[in-house]
N, CA, C and O atoms as CSV, one atom per row, in Angstrom:
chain,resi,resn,atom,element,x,y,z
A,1,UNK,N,N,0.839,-1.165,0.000
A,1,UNK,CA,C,0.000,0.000,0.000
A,1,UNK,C,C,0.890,1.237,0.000
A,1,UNK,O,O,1.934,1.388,0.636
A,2,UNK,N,N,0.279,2.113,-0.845
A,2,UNK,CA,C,1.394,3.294,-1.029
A,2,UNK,C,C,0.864,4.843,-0.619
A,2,UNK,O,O,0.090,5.466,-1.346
A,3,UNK,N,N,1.406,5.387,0.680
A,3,UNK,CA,C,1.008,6.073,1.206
A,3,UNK,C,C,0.815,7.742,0.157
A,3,UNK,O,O,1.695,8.073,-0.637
A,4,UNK,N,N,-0.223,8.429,0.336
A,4,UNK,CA,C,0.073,9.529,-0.349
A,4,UNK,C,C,1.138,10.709,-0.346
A,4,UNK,O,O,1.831,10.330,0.598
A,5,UNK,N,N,1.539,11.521,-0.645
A,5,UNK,CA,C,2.784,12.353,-0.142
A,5,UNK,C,C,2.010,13.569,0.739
A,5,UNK,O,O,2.565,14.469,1.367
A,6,UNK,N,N,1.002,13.399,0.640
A,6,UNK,CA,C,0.344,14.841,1.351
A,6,UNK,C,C,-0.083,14.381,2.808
A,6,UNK,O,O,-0.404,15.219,3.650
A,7,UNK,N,N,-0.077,13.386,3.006
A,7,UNK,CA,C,-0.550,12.560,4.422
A,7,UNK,C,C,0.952,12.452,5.062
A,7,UNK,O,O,0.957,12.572,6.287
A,8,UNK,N,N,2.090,12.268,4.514
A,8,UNK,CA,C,3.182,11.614,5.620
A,8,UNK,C,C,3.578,13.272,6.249
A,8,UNK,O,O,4.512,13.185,7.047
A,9,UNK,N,N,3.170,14.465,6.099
A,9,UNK,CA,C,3.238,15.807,7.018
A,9,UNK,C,C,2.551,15.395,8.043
A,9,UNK,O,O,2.991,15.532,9.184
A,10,UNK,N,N,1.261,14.776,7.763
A,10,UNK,CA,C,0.225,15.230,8.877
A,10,UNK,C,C,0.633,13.867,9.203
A,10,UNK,O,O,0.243,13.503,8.094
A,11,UNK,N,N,0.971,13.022,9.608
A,11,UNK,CA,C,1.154,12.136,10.336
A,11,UNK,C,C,2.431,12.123,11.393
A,11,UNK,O,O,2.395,11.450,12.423
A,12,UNK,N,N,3.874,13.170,10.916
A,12,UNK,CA,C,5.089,13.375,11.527
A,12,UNK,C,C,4.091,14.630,12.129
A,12,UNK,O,O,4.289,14.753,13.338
A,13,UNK,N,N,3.525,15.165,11.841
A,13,UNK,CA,C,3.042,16.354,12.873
A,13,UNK,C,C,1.983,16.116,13.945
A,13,UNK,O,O,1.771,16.754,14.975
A,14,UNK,N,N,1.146,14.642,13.266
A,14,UNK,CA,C,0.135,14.044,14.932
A,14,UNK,C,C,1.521,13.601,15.728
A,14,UNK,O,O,1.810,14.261,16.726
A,15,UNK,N,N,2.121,12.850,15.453
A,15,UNK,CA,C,3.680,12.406,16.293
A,15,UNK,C,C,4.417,13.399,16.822
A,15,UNK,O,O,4.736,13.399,18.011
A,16,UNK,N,N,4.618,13.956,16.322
A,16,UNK,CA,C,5.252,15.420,17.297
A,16,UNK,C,C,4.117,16.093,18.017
A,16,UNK,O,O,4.549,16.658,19.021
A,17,UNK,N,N,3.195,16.194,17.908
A,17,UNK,CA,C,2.115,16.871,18.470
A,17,UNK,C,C,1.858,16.328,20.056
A,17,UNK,O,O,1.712,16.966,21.098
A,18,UNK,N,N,1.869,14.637,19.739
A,18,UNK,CA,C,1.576,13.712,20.807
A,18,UNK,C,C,2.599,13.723,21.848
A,18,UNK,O,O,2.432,13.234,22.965
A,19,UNK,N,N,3.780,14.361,21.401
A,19,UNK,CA,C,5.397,14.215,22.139
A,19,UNK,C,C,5.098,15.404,22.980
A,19,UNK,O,O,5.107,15.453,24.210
A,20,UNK,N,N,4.797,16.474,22.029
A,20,UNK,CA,C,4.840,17.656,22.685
A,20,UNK,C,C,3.600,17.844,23.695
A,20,UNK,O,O,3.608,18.560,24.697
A,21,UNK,N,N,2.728,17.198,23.312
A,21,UNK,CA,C,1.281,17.156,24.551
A,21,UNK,C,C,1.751,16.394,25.340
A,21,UNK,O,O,1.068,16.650,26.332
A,22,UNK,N,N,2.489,15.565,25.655
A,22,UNK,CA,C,2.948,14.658,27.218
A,22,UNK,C,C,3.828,15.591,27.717
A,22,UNK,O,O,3.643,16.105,28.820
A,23,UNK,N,N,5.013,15.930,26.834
A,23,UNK,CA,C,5.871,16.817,27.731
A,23,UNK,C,C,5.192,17.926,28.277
A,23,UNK,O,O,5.307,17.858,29.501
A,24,UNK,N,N,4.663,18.725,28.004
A,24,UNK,CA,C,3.556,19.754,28.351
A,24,UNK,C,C,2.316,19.353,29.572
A,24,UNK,O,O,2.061,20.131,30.491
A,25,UNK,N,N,1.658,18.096,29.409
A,25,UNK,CA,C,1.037,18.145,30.349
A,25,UNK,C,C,1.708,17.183,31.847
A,25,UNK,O,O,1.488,17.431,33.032
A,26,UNK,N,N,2.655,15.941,31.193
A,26,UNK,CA,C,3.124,15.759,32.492
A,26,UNK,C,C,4.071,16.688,33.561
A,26,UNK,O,O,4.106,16.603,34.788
A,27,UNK,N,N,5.084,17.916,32.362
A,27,UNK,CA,C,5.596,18.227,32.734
A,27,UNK,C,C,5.389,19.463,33.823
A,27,UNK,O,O,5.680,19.610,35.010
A,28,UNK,N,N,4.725,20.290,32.793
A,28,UNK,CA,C,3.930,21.722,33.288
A,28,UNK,C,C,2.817,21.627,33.376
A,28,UNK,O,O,2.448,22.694,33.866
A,29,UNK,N,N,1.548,20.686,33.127
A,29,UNK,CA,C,0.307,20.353,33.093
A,29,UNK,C,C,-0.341,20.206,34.646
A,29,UNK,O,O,-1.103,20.935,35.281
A,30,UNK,N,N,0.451,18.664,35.025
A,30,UNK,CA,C,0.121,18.024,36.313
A,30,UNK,C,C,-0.325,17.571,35.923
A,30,UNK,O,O,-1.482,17.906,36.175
A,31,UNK,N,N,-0.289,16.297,34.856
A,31,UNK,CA,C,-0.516,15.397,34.582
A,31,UNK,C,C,0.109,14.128,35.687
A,31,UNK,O,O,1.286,14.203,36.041
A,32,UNK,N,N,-0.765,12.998,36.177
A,32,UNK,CA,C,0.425,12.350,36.788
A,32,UNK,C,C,-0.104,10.892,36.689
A,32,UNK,O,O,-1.256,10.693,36.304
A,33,UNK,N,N,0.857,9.703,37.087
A,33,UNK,CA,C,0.180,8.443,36.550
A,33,UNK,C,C,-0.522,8.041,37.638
A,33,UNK,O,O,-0.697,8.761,38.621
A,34,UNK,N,N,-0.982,6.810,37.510
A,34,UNK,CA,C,-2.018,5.851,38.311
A,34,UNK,C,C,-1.532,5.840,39.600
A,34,UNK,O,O,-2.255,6.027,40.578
A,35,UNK,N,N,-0.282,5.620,39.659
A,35,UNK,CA,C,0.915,5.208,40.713
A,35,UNK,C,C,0.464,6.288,42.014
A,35,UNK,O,O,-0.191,6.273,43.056
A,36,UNK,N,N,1.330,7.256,41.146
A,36,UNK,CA,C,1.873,8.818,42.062
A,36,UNK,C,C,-0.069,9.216,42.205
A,36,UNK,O,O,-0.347,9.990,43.122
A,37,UNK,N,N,-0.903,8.854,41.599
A,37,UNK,CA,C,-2.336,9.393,42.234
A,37,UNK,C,C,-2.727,8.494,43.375
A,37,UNK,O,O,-3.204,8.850,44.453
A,38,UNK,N,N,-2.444,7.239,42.959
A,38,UNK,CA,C,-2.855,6.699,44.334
A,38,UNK,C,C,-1.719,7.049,45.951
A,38,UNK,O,O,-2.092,7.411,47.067
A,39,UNK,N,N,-0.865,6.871,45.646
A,39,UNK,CA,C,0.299,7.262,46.582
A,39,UNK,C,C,0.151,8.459,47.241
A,39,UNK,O,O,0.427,8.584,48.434
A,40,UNK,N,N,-0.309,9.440,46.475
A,40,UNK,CA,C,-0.596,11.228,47.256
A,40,UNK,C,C,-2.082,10.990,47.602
A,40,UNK,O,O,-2.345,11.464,48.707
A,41,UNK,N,N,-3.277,10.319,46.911
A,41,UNK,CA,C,-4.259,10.067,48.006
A,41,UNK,C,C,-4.265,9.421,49.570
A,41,UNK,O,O,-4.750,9.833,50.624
A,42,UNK,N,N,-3.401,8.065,49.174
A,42,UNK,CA,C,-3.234,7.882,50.751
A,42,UNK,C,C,-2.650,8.928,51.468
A,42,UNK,O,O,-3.186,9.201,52.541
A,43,UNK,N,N,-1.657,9.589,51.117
A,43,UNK,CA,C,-0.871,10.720,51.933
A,43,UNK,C,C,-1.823,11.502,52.378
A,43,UNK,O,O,-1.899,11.700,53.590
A,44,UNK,N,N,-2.559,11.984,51.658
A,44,UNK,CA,C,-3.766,12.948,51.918
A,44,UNK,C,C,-4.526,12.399,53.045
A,44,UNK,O,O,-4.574,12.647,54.250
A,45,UNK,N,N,-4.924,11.827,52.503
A,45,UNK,CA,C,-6.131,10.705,53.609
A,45,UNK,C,C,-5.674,10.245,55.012
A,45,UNK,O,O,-6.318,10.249,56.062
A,46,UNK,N,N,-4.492,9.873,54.790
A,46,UNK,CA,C,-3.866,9.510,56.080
A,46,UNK,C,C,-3.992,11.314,56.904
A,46,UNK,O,O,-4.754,11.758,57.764
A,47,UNK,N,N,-2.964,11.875,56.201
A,47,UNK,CA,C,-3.106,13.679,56.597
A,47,UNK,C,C,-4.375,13.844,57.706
A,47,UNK,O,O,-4.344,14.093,58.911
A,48,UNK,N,N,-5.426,13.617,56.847
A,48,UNK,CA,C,-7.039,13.683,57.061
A,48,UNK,C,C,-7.353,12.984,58.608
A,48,UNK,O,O,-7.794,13.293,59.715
A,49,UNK,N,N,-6.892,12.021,57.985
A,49,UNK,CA,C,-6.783,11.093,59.609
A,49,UNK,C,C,-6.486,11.449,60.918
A,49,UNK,O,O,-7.226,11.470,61.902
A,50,UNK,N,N,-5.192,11.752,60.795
A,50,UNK,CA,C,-4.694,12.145,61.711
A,50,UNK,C,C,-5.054,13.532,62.265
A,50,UNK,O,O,-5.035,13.653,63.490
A,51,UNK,N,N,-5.435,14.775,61.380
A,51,UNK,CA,C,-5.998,15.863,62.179
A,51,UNK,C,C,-7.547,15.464,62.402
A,51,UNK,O,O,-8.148,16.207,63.179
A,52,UNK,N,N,-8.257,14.433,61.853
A,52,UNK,CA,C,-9.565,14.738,62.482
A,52,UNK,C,C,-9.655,13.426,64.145
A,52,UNK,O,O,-10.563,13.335,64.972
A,53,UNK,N,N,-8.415,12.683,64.070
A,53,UNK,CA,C,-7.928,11.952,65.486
A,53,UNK,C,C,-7.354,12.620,66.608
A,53,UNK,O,O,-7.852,12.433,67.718
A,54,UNK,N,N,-6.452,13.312,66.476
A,54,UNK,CA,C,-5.701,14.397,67.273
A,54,UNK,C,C,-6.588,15.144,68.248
A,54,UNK,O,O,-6.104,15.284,69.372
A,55,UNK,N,N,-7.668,15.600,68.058
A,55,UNK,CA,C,-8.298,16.629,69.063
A,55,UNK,C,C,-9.089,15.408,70.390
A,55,UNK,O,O,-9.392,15.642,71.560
A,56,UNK,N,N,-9.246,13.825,69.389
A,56,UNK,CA,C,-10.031,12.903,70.199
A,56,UNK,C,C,-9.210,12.185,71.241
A,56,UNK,O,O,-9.542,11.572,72.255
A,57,UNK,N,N,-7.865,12.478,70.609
A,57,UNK,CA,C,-6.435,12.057,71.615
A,57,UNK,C,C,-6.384,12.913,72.616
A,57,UNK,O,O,-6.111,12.534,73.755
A,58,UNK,N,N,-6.684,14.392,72.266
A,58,UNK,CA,C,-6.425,15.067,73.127
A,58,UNK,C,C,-7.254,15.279,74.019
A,58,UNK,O,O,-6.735,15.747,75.033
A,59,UNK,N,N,-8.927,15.049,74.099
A,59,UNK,CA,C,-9.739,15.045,75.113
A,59,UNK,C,C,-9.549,13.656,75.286
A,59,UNK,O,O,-10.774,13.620,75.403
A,60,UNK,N,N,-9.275,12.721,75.390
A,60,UNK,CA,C,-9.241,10.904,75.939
A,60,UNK,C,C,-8.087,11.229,77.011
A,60,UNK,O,O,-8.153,10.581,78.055
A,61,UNK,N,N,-7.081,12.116,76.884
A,61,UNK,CA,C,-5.657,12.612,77.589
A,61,UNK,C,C,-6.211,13.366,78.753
A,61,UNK,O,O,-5.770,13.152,79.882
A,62,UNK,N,N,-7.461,14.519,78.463
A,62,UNK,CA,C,-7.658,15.147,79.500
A,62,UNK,C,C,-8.616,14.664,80.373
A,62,UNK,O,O,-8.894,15.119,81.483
A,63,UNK,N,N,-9.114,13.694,79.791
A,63,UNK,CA,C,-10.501,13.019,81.041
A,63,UNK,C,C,-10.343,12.359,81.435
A,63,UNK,O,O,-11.192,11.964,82.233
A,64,UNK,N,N,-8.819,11.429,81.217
A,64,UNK,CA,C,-7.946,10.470,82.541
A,64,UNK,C,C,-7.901,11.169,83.868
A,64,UNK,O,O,-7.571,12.355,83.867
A,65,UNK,N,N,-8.174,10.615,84.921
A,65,UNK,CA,C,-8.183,10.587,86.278
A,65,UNK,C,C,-7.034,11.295,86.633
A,65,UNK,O,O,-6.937,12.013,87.628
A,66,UNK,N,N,-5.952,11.030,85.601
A,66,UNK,CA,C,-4.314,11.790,86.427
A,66,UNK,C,C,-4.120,12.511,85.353
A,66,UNK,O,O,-3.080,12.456,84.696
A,67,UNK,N,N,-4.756,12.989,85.177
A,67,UNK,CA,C,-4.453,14.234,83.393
A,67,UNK,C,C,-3.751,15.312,83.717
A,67,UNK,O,O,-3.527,16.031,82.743
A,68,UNK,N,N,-3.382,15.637,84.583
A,68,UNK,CA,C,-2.404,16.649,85.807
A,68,UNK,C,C,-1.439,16.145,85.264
A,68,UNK,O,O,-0.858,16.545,84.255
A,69,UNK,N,N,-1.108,14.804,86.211
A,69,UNK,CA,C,-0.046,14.282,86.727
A,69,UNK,C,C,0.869,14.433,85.302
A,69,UNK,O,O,1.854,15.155,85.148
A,70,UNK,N,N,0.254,13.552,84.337
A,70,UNK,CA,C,0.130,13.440,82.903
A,70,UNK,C,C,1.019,14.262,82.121
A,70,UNK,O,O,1.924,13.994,81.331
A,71,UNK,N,N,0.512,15.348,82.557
A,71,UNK,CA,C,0.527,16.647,81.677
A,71,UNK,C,C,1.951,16.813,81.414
A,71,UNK,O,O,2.683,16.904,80.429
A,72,UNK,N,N,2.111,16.816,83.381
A,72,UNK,CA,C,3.633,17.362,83.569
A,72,UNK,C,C,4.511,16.496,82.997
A,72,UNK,O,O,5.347,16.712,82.120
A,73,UNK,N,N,4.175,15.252,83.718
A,73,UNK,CA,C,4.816,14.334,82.770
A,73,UNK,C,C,5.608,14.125,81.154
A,73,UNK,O,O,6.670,13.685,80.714
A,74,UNK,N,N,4.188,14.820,80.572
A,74,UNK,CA,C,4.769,15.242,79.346
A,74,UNK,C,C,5.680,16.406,78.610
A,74,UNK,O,O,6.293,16.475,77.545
A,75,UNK,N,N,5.494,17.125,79.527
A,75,UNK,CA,C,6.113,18.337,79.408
A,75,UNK,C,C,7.529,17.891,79.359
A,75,UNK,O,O,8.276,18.057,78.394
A,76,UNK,N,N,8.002,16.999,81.077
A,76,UNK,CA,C,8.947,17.134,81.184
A,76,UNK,C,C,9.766,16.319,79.847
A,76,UNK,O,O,10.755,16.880,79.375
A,77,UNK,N,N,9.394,15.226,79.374
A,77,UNK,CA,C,9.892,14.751,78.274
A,77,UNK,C,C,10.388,15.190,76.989
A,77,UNK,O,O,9.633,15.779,76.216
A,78,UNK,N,N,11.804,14.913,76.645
A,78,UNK,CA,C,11.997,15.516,75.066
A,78,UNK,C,C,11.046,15.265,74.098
A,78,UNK,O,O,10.523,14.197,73.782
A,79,UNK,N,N,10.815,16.866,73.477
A,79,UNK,CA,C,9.951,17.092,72.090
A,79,UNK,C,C,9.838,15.936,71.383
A,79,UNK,O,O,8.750,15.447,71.079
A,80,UNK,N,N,11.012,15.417,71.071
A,80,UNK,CA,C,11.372,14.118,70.182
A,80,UNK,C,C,10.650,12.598,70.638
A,80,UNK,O,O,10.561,11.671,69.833
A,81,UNK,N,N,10.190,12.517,71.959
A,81,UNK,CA,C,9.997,11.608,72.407
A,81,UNK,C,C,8.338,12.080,72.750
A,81,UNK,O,O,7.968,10.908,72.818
A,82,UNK,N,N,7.348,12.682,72.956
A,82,UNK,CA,C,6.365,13.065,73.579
A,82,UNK,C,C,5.516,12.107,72.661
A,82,UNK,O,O,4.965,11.288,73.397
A,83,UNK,N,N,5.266,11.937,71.625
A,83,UNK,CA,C,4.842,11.303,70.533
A,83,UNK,C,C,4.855,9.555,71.333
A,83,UNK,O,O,3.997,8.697,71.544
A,84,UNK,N,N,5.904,9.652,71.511
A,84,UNK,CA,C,6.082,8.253,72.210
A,84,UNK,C,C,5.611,7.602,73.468
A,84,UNK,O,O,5.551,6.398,73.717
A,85,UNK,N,N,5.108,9.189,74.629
A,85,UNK,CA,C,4.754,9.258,75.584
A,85,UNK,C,C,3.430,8.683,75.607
A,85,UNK,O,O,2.994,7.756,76.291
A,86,UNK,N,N,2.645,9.690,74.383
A,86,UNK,CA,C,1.052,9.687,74.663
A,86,UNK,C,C,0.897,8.154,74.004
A,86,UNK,O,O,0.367,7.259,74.662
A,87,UNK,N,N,1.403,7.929,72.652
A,87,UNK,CA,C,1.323,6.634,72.257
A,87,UNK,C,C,1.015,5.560,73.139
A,87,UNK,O,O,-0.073,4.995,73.249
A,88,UNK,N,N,2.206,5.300,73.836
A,88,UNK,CA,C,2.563,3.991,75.578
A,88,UNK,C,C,1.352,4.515,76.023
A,88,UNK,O,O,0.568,3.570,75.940
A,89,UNK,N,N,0.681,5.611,76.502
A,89,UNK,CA,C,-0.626,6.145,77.358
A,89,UNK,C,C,-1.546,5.151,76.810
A,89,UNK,O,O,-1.926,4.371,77.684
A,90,UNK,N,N,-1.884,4.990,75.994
A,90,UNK,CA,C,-2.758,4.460,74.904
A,90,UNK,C,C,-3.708,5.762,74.103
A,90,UNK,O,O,-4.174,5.531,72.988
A,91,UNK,N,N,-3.876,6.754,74.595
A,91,UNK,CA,C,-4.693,7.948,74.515
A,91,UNK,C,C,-4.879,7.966,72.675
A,91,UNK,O,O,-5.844,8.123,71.928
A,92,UNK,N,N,-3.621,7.753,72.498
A,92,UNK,CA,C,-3.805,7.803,70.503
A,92,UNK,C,C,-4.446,7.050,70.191
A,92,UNK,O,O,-4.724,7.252,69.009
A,93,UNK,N,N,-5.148,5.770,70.745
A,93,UNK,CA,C,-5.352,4.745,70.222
A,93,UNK,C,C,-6.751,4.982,70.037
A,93,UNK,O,O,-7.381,5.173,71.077
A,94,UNK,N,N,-7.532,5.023,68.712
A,94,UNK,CA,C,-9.080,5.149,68.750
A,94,UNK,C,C,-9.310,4.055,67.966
A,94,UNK,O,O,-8.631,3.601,67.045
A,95,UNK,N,N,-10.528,3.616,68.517
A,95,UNK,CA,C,-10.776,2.063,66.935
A,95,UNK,C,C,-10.999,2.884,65.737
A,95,UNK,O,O,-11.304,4.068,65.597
A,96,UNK,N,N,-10.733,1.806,64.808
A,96,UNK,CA,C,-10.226,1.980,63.467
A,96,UNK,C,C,-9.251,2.442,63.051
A,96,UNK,O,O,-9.031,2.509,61.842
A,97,UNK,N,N,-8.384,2.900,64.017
A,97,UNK,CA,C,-6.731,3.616,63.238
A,97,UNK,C,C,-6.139,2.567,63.403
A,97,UNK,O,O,-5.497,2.573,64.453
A,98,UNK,N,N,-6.044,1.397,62.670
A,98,UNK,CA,C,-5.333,0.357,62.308
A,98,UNK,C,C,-3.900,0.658,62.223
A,98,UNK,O,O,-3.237,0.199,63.152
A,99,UNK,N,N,-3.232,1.356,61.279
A,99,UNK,CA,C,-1.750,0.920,60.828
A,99,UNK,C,C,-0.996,1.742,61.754
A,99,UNK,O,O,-1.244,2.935,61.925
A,100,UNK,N,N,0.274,0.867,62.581
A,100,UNK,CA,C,1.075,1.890,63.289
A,100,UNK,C,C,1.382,3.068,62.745
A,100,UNK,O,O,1.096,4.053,63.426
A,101,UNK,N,N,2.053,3.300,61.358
A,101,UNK,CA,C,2.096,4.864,61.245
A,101,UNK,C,C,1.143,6.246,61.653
A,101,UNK,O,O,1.437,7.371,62.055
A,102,UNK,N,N,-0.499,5.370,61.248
A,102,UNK,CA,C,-0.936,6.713,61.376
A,102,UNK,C,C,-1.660,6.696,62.957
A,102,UNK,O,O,-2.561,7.481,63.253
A,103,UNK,N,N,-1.074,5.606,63.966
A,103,UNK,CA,C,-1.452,5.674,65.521
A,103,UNK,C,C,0.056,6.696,65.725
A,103,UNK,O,O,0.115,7.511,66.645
A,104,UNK,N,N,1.006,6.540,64.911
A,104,UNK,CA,C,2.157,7.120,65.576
A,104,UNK,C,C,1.557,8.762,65.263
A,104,UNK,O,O,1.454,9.615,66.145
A,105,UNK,N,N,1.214,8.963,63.866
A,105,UNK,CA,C,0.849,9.798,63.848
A,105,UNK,C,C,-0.067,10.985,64.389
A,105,UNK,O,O,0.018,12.212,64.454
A,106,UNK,N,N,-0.812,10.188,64.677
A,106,UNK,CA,C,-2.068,10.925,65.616
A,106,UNK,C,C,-1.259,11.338,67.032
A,106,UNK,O,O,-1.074,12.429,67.571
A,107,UNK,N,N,-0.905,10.118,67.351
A,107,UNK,CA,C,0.267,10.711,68.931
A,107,UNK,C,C,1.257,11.861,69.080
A,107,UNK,O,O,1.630,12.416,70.113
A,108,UNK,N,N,1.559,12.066,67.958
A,108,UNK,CA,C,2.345,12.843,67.648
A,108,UNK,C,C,2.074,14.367,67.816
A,108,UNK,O,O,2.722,15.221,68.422
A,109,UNK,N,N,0.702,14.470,66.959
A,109,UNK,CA,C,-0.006,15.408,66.604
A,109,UNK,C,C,-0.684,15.833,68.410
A,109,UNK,O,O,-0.610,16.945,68.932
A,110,UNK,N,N,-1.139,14.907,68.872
A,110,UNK,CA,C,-1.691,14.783,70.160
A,110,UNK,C,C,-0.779,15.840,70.981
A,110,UNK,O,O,-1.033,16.942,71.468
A,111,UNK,N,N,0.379,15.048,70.932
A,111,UNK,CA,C,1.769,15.675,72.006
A,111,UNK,C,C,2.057,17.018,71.972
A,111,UNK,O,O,2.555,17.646,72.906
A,112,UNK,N,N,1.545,17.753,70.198
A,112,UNK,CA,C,2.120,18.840,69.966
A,112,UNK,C,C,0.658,19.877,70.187
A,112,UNK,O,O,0.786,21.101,70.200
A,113,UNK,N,N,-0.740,19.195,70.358
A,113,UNK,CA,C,-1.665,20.031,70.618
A,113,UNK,C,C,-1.563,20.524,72.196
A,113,UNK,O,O,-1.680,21.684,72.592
A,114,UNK,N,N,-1.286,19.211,73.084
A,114,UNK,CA,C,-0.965,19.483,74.265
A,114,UNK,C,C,0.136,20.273,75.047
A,114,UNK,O,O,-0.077,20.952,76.051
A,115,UNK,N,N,1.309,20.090,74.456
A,115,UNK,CA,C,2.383,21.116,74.664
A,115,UNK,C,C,2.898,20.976,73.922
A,115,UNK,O,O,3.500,19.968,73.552
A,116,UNK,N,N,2.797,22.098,73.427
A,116,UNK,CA,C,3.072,23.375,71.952
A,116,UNK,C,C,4.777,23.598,72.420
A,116,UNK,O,O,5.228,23.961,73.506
A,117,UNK,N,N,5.343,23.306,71.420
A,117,UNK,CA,C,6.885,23.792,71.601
A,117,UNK,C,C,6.987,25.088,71.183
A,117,UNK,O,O,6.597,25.521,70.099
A,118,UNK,N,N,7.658,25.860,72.290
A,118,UNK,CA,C,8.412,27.408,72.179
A,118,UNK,C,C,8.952,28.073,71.050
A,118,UNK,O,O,9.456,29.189,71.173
């Protein structure tokens, strides 16, 4: 089959066209694949998680019997470690936050609603 001569332009120009529409939209577009969409939804979602857990950590923290004692407790502990404090408390722990990251997470968030670093 013998192609016409007026068609092989428009066919090197859908091909360049198609090159130049990926580079353009993955590049500068925000175009992104299957992968990187599912991967930044969980990020998100988890995100989600954890600030709408955090405030429930933080009243479960204050309606313990020694929520005083607690407090100081936490205070006195390194920034780095407070996360770790409320965690061991159990206070982060609400049903349904299944995966350790986002129990670490919520604790975390917990530690820093309760005492706010300087």
């Amino acid at each position: 089959m013998k192609i016409p001569v007026e068609t092989k332009p428009a066919f090197w120009g859908a091909a360049g066209g198609a090159v130049a529409m990926a580079i353009v939209g993955f590049g500068w577009g925000g175009w992104v694949t299957g992968g990187k969409a599912e991967t930044e939804a969980a990020q998100r979602s988890n995100a989600a998680v954890v600030v709408a857990l955090a405030p429930v950590c933080v009243e479960r923290f204050q309606r313990a019997a020694d929520a005083f004692d607690n407090l100081a407790a936490l205070k006195k502990v390194d920034t780095w470690s407070q996360g770790d404090f409320v965690e061991k408390g159990g206070w982060a722990m609400v049903p349904g936050s299944k995966p350790y990251e986002q129990v670490s997470a919520v604790a975390k968030a917990c530690a820093l609603l309760l005492a706010p670093s300087a």
